[in-house]
DOKOL-784939 format. One line per 10 residues: number of its first residue (from 1); their letters; for each residue x, y, z of C-alpha. Coordinates in nm, 3 decimals, always signed. Last residue first. Example, Ala and Ser with C-alpha at 12.3 -4.5 7.8 and 13.67 -1.06 7.14 Angstrom:
<recs>
2> SA> +1.367 -0.106 +0.714; +1.230 -0.450 +0.780 .
</recs>
This chain:
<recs>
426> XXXXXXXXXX> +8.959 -5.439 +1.628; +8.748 -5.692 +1.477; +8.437 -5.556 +1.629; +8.479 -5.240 +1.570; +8.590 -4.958 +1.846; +8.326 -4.732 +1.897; +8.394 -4.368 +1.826; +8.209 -4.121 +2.058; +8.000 -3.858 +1.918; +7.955 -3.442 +1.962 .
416> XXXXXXXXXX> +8.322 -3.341 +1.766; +8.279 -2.956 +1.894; +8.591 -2.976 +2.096; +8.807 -3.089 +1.845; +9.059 -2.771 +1.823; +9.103 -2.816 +2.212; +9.242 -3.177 +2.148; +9.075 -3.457 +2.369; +8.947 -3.662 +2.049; +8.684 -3.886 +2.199 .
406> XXXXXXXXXX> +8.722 -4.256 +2.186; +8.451 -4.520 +2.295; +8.459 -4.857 +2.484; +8.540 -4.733 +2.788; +8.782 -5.008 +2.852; +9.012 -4.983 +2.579; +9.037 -4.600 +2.710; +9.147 -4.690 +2.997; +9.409 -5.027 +2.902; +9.593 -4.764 +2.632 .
396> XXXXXXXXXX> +9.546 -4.756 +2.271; +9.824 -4.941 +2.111; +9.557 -5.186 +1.983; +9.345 -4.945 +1.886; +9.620 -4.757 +1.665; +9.644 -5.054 +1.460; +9.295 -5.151 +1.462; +9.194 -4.851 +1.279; +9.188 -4.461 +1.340; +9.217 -4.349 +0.973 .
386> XXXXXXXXXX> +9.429 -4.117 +0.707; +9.728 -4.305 +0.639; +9.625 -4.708 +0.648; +9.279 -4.585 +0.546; +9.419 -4.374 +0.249; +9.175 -4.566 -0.046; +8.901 -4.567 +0.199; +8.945 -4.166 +0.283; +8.902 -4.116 -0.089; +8.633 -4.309 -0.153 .
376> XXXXXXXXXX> +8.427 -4.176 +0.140; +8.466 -3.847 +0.064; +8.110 -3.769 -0.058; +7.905 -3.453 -0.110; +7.559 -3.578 -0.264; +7.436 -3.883 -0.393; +7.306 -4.050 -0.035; +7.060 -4.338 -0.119; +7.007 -4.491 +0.222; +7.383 -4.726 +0.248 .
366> XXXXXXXXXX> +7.550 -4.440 +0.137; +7.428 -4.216 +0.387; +7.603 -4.513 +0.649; +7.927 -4.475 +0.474; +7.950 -4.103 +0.457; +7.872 -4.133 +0.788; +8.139 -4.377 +0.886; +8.394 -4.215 +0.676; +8.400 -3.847 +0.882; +8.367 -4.061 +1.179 .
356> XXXXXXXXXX> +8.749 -4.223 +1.075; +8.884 -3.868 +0.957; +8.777 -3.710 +1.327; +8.962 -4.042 +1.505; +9.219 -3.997 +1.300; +9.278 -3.643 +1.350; +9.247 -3.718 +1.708; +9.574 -3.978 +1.685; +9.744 -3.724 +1.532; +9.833 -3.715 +1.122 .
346> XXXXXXXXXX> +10.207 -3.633 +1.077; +10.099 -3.357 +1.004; +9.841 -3.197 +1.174; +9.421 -3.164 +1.086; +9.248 -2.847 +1.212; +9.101 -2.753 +0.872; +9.036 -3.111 +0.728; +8.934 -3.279 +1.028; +8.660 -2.987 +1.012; +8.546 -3.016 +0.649 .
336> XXXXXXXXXX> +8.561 -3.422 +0.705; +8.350 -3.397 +1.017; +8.125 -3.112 +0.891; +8.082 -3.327 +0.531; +8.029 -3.649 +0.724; +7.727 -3.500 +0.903; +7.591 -3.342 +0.573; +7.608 -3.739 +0.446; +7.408 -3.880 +0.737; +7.157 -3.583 +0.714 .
326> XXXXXXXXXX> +7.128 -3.667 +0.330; +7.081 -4.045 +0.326; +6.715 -4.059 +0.234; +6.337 -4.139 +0.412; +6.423 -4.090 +0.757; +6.512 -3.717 +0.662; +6.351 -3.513 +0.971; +6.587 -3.677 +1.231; +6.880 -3.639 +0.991; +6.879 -3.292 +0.934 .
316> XXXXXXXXXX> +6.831 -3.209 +1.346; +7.119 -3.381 +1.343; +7.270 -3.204 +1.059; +7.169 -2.858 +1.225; +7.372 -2.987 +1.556; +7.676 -3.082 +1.368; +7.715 -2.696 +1.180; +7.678 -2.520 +1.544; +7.921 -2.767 +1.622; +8.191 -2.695 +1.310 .
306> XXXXXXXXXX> +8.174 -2.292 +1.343; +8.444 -2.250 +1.087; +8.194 -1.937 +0.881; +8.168 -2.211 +0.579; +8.048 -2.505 +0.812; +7.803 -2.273 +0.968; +7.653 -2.207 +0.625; +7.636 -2.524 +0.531; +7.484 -2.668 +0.828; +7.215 -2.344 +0.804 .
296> XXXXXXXXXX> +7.158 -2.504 +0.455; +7.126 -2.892 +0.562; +6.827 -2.738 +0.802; +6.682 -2.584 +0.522; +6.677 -2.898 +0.355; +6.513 -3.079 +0.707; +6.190 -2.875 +0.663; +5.962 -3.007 +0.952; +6.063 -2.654 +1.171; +5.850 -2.478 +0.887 .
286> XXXXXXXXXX> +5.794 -2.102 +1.068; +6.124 -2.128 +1.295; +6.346 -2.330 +0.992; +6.302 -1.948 +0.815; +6.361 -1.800 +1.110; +6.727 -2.025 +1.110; +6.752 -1.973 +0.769; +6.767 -1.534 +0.782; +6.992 -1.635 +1.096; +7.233 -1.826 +0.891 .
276> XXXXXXXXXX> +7.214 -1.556 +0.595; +7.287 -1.313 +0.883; +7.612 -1.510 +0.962; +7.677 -1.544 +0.631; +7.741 -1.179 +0.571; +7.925 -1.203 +0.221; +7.740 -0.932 +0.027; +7.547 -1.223 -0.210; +7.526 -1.453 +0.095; +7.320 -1.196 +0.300 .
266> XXXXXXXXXX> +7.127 -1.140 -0.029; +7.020 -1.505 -0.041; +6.933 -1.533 +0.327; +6.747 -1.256 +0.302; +6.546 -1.443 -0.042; +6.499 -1.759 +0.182; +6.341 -1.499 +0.448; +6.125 -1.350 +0.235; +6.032 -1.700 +0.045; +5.893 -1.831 +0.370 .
256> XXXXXXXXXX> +5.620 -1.523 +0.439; +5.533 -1.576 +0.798; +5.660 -1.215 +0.894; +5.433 -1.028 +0.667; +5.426 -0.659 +0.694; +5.827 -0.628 +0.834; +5.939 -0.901 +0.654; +5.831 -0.713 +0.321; +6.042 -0.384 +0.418; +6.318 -0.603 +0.555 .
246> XXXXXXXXXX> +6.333 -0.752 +0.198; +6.355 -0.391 +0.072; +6.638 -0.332 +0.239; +6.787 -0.678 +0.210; +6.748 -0.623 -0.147; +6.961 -0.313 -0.141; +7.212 -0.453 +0.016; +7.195 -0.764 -0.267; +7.287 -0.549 -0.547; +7.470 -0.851 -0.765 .
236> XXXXXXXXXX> +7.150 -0.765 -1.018; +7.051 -1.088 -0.992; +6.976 -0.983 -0.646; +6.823 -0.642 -0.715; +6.562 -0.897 -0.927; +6.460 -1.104 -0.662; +6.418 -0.796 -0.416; +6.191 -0.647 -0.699; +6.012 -0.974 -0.746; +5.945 -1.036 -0.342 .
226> XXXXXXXXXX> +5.810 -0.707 -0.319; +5.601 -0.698 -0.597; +5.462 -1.012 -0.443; +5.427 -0.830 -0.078; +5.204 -0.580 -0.243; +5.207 -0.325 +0.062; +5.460 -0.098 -0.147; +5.246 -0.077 -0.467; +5.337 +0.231 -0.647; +5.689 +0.155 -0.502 .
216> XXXXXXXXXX> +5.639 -0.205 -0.589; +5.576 -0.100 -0.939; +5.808 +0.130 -1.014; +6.073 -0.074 -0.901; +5.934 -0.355 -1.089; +5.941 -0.173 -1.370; +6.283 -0.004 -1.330; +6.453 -0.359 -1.302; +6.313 -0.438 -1.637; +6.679 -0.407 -1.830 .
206> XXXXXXXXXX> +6.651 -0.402 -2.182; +6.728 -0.732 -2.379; +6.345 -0.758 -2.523; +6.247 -1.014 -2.370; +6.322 -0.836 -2.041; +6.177 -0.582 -2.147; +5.869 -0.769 -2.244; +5.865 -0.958 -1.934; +5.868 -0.680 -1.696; +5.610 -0.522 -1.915 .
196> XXXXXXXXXX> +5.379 -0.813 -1.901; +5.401 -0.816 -1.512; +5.316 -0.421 -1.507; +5.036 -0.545 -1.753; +4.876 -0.814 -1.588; +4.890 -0.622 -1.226; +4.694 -0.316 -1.360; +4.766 -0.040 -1.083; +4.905 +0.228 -1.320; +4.546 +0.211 -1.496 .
186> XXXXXXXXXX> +4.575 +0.480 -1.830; +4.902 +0.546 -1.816; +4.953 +0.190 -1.764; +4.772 +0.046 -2.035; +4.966 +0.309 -2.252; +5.304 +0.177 -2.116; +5.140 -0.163 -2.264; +5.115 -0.097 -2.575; +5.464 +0.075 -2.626; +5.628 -0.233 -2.439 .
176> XXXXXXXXXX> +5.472 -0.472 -2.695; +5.567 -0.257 -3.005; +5.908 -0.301 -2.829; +5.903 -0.674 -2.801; +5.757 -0.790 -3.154; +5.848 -1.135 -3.073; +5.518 -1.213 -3.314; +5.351 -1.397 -3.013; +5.468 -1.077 -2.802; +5.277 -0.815 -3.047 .
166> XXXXXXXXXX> +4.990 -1.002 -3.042; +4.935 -1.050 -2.671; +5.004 -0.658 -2.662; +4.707 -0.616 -2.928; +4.492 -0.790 -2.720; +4.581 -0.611 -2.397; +4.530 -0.296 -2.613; +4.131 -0.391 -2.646; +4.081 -0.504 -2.366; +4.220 -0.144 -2.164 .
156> XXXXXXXXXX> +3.944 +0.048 -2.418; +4.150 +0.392 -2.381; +4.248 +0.465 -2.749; +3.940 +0.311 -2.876; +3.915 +0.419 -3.287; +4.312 +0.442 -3.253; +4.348 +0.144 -3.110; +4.087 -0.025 -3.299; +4.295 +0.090 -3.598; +4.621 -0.077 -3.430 .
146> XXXXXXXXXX> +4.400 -0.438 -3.411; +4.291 -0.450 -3.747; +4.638 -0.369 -3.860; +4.718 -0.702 -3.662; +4.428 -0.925 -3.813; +4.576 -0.838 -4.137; +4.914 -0.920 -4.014; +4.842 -1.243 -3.894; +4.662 -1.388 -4.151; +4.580 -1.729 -4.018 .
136> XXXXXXXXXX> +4.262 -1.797 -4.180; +4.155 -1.736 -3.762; +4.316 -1.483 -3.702; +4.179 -1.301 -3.967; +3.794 -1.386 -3.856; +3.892 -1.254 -3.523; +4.014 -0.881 -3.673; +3.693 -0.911 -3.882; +3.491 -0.956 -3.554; +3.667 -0.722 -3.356 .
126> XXXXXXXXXX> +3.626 -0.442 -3.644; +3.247 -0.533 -3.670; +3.230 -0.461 -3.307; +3.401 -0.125 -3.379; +3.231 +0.041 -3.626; +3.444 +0.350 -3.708; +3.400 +0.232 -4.103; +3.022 +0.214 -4.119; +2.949 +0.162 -4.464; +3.238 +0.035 -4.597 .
116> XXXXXXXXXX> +3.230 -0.163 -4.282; +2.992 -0.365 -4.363; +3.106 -0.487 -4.677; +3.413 -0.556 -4.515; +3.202 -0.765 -4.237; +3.080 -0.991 -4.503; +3.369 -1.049 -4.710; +3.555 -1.161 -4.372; +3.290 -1.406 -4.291; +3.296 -1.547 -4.620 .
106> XXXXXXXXXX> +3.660 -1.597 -4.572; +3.565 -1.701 -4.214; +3.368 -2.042 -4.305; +3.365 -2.250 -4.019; +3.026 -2.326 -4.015; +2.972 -2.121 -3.671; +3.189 -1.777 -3.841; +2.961 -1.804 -4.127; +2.639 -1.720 -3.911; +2.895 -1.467 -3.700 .
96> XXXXXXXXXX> +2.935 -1.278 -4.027; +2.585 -1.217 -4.020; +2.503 -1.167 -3.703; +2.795 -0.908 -3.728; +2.683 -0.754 -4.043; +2.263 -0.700 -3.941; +2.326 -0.598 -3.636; +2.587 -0.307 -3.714; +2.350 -0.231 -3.979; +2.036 -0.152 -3.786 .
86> XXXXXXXXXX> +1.782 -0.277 -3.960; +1.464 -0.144 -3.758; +1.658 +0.153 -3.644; +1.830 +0.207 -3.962; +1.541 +0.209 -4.188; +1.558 +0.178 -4.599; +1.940 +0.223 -4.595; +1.970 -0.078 -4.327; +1.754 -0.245 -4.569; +1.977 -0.257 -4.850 .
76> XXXXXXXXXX> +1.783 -0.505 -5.084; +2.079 -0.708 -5.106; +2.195 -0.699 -4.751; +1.853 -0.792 -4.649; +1.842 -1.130 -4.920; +2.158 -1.245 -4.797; +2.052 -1.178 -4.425; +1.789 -1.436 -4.482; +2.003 -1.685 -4.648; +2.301 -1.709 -4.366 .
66> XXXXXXXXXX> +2.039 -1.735 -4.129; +1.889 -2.036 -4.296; +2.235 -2.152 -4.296; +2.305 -2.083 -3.963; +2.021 -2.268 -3.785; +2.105 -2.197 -3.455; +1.768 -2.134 -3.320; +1.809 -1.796 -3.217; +1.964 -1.689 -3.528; +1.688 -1.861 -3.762 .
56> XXXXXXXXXX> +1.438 -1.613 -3.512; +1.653 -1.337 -3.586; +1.687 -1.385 -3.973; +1.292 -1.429 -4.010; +1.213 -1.087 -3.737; +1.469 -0.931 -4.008; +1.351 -1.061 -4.318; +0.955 -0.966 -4.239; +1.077 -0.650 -4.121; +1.274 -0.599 -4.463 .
46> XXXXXXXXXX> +1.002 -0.739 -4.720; +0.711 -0.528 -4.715; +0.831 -0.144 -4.610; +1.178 -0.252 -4.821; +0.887 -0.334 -5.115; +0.758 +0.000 -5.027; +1.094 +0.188 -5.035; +1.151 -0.026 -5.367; +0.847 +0.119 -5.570; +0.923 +0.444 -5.366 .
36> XXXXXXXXXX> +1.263 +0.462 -5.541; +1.144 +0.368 -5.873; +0.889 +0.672 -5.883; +1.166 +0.949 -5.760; +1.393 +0.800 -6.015; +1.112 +0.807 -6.302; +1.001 +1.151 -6.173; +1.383 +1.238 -6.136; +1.449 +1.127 -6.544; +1.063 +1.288 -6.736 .
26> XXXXXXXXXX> +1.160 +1.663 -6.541; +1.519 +1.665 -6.719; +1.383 +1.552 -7.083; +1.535 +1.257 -7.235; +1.851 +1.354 -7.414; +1.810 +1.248 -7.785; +1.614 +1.507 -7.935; +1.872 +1.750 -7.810; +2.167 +1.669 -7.941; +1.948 +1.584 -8.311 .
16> XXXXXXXXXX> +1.913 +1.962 -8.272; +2.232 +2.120 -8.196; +2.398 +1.866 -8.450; +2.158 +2.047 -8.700; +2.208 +2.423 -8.599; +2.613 +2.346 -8.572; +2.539 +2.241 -8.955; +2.328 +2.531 -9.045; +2.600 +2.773 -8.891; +2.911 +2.612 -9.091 .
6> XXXXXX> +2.678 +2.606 -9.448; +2.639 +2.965 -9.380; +2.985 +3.076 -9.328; +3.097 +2.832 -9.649; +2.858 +3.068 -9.854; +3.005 +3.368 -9.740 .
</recs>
């Protein structure tokens, strides 16, 4: 019994000293209640004073003064004292944006993270933390920035083209392509980012031809889109279907010169060189000054046997090239092509005469800077063989030693267009 009681009277005396020492409930919130309008009426004081102060240092540029001010209204919490007359958004990103101008961004960064613990959905103060990342250099920081402002701002179209560009500096293709399908579903018409996505997949080893199929046929009097899609069916190897949509492009622009260059591509692609010819030929119609094309049609006509339809274009070659060899040298390429196909053996006197003005304008491209196709060496080093000389001009008979000029007479020469003149020490 006695232990009982000596228990209860010391639980009694704990109890009490317990109690003595925890300050009375109603003494604590006055003293709270009484601290807290001692600072709301400092705030009342100080915080307009500090924010018309921090504004006018802002205005004038004088960031470290800035810098100061908003030191002091961050650490008397003025936002929490009145959020319309220090509104917190304002207060962090002028802030941050004082550190940003002396180049200080790690300060910059503590700054806005502060601010954002207490508004987290803010997203100016996201930009400028996801900037002040990018600039220190962390790259992924700045990119998780990024993917929570997309999901804060699923439909802000700036917003996702910036996180796009990331994702392609970082060769992160497919994040890339994700980004900007949701551009697209939410603008199917944006240029930058059907062109983006062309690249990315293509970047990215998938085939793009699907975007810019999608997006000419979205966009069918886009005469660019056009032009790419037909570009791409041809490195595709599916040049009927670029003619088609070639003729589609011709058809609303018919001064367009890269229409009827990319025609002339897909005609060679299937194998119908005479349309590729013709495709040049309308092409030469809207810039008749361009003497390349007119080596091109030459080419062509060369390659389908049709040797004076292949002459006349490297004429016309050579009276717009003054300045280089290359009509002269696409000249001797249809002589030499067509001596070549129709040539007998034993040689005939007209195959020499064909071989011989073959050499002469290879010779005379030579002499103006002519690099390209070039038989001249070759029909030099077989003159004896290969050449009308003064051999066979002095068995030539008394008429045609005095017209002055040989013609071959064969049917198979009948497109050779100049005379050869007998040289001077023949």
């Amino acid at each position: 019994m006695v232990l009982k009681h000596f228990q209860i009277l010391f639980i009694g005396i704990f109890t009490f000293m317990v109690s003595m020492c925890v300050p009375p409930q109603g003494d604590s919130n006055a003293d709270f209640v009484k601290e807290k309008a001692k600072l709301d009426s400092l705030r009342g004081i100080r915080c307009p004073r500090l924010m018309s102060s921090a504004a006018e240092y802002y205005r004038n540029r004088d960031w470290k003064q800035t810098i100061r001010i908003y030191s002091e209204i961050t650490q008397l919490d003025c936002d929490e004292w009145n959020v319309i007359h220090a509104p917190p958004e304002e207060i962090y990103q002028y802030y941050s944006i004082a550190y940003e101008q002396l180049g200080k961004f790690d300060s910059a960064e503590i700054v806005l993270l502060d601010g954002l613990q207490k508004i987290p959905q803010n997203i100016q103060l996201r930009k400028r933390l996801a900037y002040a990342y990018k600039r220190q250099g962390k790259i992924d920081k700045e990119t998780i920035e990024y993917e929570r402002l997309m999901d804060l701002a699923p439909e802000d179209i700036t917003l996702l083209n910036d996180l796009a560009k990331i994702y392609k500096e970082q060769d992160r293709f497919v994040d890339q392509i994700l980004v900007l399908e949701k551009i697209l579903n939410i603008d199917q018409n944006n240029e930058i980012a059907q062109s983006e996505l062309a690249i990315a997949y293509e970047s990215s080893g998938r085939d793009p031809l699907d975007v810019y199929q999608k997006r000419y046929d979205d966009n069918p009097d886009n005469i660019s889109y056009g032009l790419d899609y037909a570009d791409r069916l041809i490195k595709a190897n599916r040049g009927n279907d670029a003619i088609v949509v070639l003729d589609r492009v011709i058809s609303k622009d018919s001064s367009g010169k890269l229409a009827y260059r990319k025609l002339a591509e897909a005609s060679i692609l299937i194998d119908d060189l005479e349309n590729a010819a013709k495709s040049y030929e309308l092409l030469f119609k809207i810039d008749p000054r361009d003497g390349k094309v007119a080596i091109l049609i030459s080419n062509l006509y060369i390659d389908l046997q049709e040797f004076g339809k292949g002459l006349r274009w490297a004429d016309k070659a050579i009276s717009l090239m003054s300045n280089n060899g290359d009509g002269y040298g696409q000249k001797g390429k249809v002589y030499y092509i067509g001596w070549d196909t129709f040539r007998q053996n034993p040689f005939s006197t007209d195959d020499r005469i064909v071989a011989k003005l073959a050499y002469d304008y290879f010779l005379k491209a030579e002499s103006e800077g002519y690099q390209g196709y070039n038989k001249r060496n070759w029909l030099e080093e077989n003159a004896k063989d290969v050449l009308y000389g003064k051999a066979q001009w002095f068995m030539a008979d008394d008429k045609v030693k005095r017209s002055r000029g040989l013609r071959p007479s064969s049917p198979v020469y009948d497109w050779v267009t100049d005379v050869l003149k007998p040289e001077n020490s023949w």
